[in-house]
matplotlib code that plots the C-alpha trace (Angstrom):
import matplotlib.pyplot as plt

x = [-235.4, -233.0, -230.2, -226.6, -224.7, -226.8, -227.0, -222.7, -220.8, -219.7, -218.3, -216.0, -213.2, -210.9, -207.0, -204.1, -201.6, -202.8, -205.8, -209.1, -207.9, -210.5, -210.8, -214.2, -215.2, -217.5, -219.9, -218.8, -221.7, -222.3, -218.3, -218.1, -221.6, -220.4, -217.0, -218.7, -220.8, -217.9, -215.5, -218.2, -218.3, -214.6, -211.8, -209.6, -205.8, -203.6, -204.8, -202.2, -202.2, -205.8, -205.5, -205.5, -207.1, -206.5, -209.1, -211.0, -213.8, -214.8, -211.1, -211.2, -208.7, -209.9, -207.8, -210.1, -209.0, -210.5, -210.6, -213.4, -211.5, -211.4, -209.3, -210.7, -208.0, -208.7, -211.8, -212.9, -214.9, -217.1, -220.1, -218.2, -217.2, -220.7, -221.8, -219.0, -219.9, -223.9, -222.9, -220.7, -223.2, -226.4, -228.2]
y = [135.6, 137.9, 139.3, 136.9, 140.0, 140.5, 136.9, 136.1, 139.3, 140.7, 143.6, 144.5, 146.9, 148.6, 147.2, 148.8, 149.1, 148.7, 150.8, 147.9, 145.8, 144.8, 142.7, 140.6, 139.5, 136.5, 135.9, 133.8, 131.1, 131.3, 130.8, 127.4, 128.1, 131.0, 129.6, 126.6, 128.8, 130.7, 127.7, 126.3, 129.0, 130.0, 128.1, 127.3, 127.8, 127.0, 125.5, 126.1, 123.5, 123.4, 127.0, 129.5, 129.2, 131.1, 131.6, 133.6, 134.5, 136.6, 137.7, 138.6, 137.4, 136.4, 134.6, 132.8, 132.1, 129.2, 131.9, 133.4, 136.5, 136.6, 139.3, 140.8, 141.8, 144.5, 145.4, 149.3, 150.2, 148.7, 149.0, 146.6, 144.5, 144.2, 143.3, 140.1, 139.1, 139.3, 137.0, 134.6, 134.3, 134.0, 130.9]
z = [-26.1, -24.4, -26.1, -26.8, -25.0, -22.6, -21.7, -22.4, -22.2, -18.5, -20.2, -23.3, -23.1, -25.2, -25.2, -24.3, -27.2, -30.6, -32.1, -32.7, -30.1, -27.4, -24.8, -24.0, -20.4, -20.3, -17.8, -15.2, -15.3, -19.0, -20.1, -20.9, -23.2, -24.6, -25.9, -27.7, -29.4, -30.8, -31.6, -33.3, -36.1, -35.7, -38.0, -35.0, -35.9, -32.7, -29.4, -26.3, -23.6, -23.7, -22.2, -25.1, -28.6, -31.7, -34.1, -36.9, -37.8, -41.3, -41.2, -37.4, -35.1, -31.6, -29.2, -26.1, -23.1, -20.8, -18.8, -19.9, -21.8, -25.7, -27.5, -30.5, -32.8, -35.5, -35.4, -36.4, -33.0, -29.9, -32.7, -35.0, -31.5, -30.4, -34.0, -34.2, -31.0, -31.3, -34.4, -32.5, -29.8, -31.4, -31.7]

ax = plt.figure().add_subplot(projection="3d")
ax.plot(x, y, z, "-o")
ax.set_aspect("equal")
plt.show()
């Protein structure tokens, strides 16, 4: 089995702006995949025209994007990043 970033994550980089913020890049044939795995262990708070989604997860913000871009609000590093995500992703 190959590993959740590996096979759903294009790349993650850090945000401009606010310290913890980063910004996740989906692959392009796994998107639709990789954001039903995440909704389905996220409490969603707000959907936006079908568009934009804001949700948490163990007291993380993310906001996804149809797409394919999540924002990962206030977490410590990238470690702590990859460690949400491998979480959100895995099956």
């Amino acid at each position: 089995m190959s590993d959740p970033l590996d096979r759903y994550v294009s790349r993650i980089e850090e945000a401009c702006g606010e310290k913890g913020d980063y910004i996740v890049i989906l692959r392009y044939d796994k998107q639709r995949e990789a954001l039903e795995r995440i909704l389905s262990r996220c409490e969603v708070e707000k959907t936006i025209s079908g568009v934009m989604i804001k949700a948490t997860y163990r007291g993380l913000s993310l906001t996804l994007f149809t797409t394919g871009k999540i924002l990962l609000k206030g977490v410590k590093d990238r470690v702590e990043a990859e460690r949400f995500l491998m979480e959100l992703l895995s099956d």
